[in-house]
N, C-alpha and C positions, 0 to 999 in steps of 0.2 A: 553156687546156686544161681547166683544170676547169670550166669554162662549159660546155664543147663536152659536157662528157661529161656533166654534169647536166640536158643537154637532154631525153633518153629517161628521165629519171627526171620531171620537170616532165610530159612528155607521158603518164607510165604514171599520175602523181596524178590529170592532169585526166578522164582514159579514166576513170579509179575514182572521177571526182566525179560525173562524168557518169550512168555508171551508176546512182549511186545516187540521183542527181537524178530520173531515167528512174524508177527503181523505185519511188520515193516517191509519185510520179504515179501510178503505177501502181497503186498498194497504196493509193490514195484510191477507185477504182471499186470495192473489194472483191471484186477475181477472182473467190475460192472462191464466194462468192452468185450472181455473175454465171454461172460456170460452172451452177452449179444450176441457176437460173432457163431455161438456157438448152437444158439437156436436155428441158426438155418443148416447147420451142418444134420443133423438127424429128417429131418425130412428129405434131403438130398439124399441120403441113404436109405430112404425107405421105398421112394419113388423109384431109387436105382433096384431097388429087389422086387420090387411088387408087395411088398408087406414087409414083417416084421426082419432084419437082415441076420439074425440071432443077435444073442447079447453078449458074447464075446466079441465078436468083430466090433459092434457098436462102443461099447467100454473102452476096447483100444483104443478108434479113433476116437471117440469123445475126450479122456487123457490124454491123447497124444497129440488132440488139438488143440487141448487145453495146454498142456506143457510149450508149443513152439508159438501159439500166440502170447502165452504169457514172457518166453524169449523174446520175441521181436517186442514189448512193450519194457518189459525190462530193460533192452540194450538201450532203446529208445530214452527212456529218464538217465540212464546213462550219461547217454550224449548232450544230451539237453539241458544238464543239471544250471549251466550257467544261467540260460534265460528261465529256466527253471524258479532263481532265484528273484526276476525281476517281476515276474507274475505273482496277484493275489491268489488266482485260483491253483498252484502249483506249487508256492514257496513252501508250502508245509510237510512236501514228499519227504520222504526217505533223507535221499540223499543232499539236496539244500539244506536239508536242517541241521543235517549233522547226524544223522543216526544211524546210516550205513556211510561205508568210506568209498568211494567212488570204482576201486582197485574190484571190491567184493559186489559190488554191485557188479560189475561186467563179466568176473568169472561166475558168478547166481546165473546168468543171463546166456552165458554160452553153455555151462550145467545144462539149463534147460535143454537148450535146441536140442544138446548133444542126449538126451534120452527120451525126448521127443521123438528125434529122426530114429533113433533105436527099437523105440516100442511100434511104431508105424512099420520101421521094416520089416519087423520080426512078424507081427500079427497082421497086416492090411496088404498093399499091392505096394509093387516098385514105383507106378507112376503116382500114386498118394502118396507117399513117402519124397520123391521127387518133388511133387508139387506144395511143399509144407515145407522144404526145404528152400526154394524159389519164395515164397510167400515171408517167411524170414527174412531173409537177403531183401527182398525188394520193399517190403516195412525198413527195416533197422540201417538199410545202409543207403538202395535208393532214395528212399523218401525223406528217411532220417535225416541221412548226413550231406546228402548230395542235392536235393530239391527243397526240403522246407525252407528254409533260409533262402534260395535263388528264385523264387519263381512262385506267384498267385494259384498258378495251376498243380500246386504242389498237392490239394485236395484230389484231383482227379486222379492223380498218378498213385495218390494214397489208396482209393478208393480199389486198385486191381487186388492189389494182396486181402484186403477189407473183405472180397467178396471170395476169397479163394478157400475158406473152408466150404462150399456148395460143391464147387470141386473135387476138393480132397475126397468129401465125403460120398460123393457118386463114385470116385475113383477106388475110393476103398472096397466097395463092392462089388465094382464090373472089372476094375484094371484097366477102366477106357474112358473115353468121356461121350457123350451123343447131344443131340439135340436140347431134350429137358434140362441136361446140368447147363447147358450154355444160355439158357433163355435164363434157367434163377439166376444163374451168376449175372446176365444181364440185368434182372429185377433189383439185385442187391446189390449192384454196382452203380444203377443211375438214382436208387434210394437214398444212396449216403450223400451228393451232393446236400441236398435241402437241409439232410438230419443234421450235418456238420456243419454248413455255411448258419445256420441259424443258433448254434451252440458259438462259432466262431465270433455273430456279431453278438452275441451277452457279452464278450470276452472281447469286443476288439479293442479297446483300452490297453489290456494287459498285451496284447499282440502289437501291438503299436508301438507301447515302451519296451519290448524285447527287441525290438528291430525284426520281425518275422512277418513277412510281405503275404498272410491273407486275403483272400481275395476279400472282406469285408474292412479292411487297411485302405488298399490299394484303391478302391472301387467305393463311390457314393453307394449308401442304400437304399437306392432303386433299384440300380443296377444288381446288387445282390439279391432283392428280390424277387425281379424279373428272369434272373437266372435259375436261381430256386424253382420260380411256378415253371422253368423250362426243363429242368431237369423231373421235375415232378411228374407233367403231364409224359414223359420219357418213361417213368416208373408206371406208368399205367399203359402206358400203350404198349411194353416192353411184356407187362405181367397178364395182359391179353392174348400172349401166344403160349402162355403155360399150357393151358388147356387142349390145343388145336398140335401141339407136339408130345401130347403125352397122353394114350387112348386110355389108358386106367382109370385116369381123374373124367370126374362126371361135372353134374351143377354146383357144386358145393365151391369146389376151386372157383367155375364161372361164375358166384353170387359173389364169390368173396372176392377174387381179382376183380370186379367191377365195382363194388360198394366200395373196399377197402380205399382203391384206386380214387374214386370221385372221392371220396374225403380228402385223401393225402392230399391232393389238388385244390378241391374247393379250402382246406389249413393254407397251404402256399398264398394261394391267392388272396386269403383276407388279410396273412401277415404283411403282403403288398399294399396292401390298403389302407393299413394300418400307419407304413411308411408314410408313402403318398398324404395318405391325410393330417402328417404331421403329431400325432397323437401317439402315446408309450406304444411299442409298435412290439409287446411281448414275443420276441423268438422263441423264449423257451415253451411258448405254448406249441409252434409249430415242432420243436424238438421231444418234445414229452408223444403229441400225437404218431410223429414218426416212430418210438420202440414201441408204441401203441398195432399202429398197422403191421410193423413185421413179425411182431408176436405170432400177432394173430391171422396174420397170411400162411405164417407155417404148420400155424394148430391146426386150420382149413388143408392144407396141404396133407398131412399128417390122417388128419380125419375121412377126407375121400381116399387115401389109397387102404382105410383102414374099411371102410366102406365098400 
């Protein structure tokens, strides 16, 4: 009898190992990034069709950019796992804790790419599929392994693969790239300086005790956030040519790339001041406001071509 009835208690532990096994895997892709990254990739494809591109293609590449970013973030904790362990904000991963083995963690991670790069070939263009494969390799092993650790500018070099599902995703549509996809990829390339360097200094502590030469380490913060409002005022003068290379989009892009923009900037600027004037100098408000603006850059985006 008490065998019998400890049966449903045995099956509710393994349902609750499961899941969490499930979730652990899961929380190696980096969802919230993933999600990010993944917002600019559907307006990049709608801009490359003039409306909606169907919903098969879209599904592809959306999956299939979800599966090779969640690779390159996966290989990424991977390699990391060591300083992994010496950071507050990280120790808790997967793999420093103990709950995936280092071994499974990197074949989960190559899994990915390798059905990633499959479903992109199969359903999207050779050069999207090409350029996701590129965007992997230059996340997980440039930046990763090769630059984080050597060099302050490790952020910018991060930043190219950062912005390549805009890319992929005009490429999945045309099988080319043109002017439009080069200016968002520009937009979203000179965005992520401010977005990261202000996530980087809540964290420069933990970057500090890992030995991982951030440019918010390396550099007084002034200097960080003199760079910030330089990169910022870049993301706005960068997002001023959306309009003027791409005839479909009307006012709506031009309110938004103008409004959006003077915000991003006048954020840069105060969390400068905030510096400067000696006082809790909150990054993370400049960092909240940046997934703020690129949101809602793409919903504008999204919205005049639907317009």
């Amino acid at each position: 009898m008490t065998a019998i009835s400890d049966r449903p208690v045995d099956r509710a532990r393994t349902a609750r190992s499961t899941r969490a096994t499930v979730g652990a895997y899961v929380s190696l892709t980096k969802p919230k990034l993933v999600e990010l990254l993944l917002v600019t990739t559907l307006p990049a494809m709608m801009l490359a069709a003039g409306g909606w591109p169907g919903t098969g293609l879209v599904v592809a590449t959306l999956v299939g950019g979800m599966l090779a970013a969640g690779a390159a973030n996966t290989i990424n904790c991977w390699y990391d796992r060591d300083i992994d362990r010496l950071m507050s904000r990280t120790r808790d991963r997967p793999i420093p804790s103990g709950v995936i083995e280092p071994r499974a963690a990197l074949t989960f991670g190559v899994l990915l790419a390798w059905v990633a790069l499959v479903l992109l070939g199969l359903f999207t263009t050779p050069l999207a599929t090409a350029l996701a494969a590129a965007a992997v390799l230059a996340y997980s092993v440039l930046y990763t392994m090769v630059l984080k650790r050597r060099t302050h500018h490790n952020t910018v070099f991060g930043g190219l693969p950062g912005a390549a599902p805009v890319l992929i995703g005009w490429a999945a549509v045309t099988g080319s790239l043109d002017w439009p996809a080069l200016v968002f990829f520009g937009i979203v390339f000179c965005w992520q300086m401010p977005h990261f360097w202000a996530l980087a200094s809540r964290f420069r502590y933990d970057y500090f005790r890992a030995g991982v030469p951030m440019l918010s380490v390396v550099a007084g913060p002034v200097s960080v956030g003199r760079q910030s409002v330089a990169w910022a005022w870049g993301t706005l003068g960068t997002s001023l040519l959306m309009a003027p290379v791409t005839p479909q989009l009307g006012w709506t892009t031009g309110i938004a790339t103008l409004g959006l923009g003077a915000w991003y900037v006048a954020e840069s600027h105060a969390w400068l001041g905030r510096i400067k004037a000696g006082v809790p100098d909150r990054p993370m408000r400049l960092f909240s406001v940046s997934i703020t603006y690129m949101t809602l850059l793409s919903i504008a985006l999204v919205v005049d071509v639907l317009l």
